[in-house]
N, C-alpha and C positions, 0 to 999 in steps of 0.2 A: 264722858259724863255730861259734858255740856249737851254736846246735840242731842241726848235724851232726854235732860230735860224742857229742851227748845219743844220737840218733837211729842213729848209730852203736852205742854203747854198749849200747841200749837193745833191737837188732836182734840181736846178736850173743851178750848175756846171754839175751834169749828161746827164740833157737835151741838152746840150752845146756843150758838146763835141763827138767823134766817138765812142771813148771805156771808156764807163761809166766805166765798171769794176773796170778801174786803178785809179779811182778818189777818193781818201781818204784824209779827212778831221784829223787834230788834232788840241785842244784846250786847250793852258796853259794859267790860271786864277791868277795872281798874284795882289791880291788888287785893285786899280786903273787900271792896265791895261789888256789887253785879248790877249794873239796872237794867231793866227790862222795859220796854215799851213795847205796849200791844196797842198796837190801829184795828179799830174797829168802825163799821158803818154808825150813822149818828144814831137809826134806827134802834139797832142792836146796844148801845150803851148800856140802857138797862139790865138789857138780860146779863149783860158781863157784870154788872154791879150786884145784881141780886134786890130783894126785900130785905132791908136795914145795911145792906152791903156784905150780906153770907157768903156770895160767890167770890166776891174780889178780894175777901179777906182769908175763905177757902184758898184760893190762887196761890194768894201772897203767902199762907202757911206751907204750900206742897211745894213751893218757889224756895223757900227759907230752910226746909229740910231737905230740899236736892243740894246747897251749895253749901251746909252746915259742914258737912265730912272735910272740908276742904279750909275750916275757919272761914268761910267770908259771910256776907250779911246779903241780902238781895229787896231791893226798890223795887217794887213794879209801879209804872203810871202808865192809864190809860187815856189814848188822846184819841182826837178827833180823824176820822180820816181825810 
């Protein structure tokens, strides 16, 4: 489940943005919670964030119903590469 949603995430953020290349995905699993950090070129921030933040909050919704079936919760932050 997990690498599908990695695989997921990771398929949908590359489409998205100009230089897929820079786009790396990390995943710490601590019990109840998941965070995710996605590195992105500084370029590309925007398009990861969206107009009012639609895409990162898109993300953060299909992030939260991937690791739902399982009770945990899911963090994502997006940082600088």
């Amino acid at each position: 489940m997990i690498k599908n949603k990695e695989l997921l995430l990771n398929e949908n953020l590359k489409n998205l943005v100009d230089e897929p290349d820079k786009v790396h995905i990390s995943e710490n699993n601590n019990g109840s919670k998941t965070e995710i950090n996605i590195r992105a070129a500084v370029s590309d921030r925007g398009k990861v964030i969206g107009k009012n933040g639609r895409i990162i909050k898109a993300i953060r919704t299909v992030a939260n119903a991937a690791v739902s079936k399982h009770h945990q919760r899911c963090f994502i932050e997006l940082l600088d590469e």
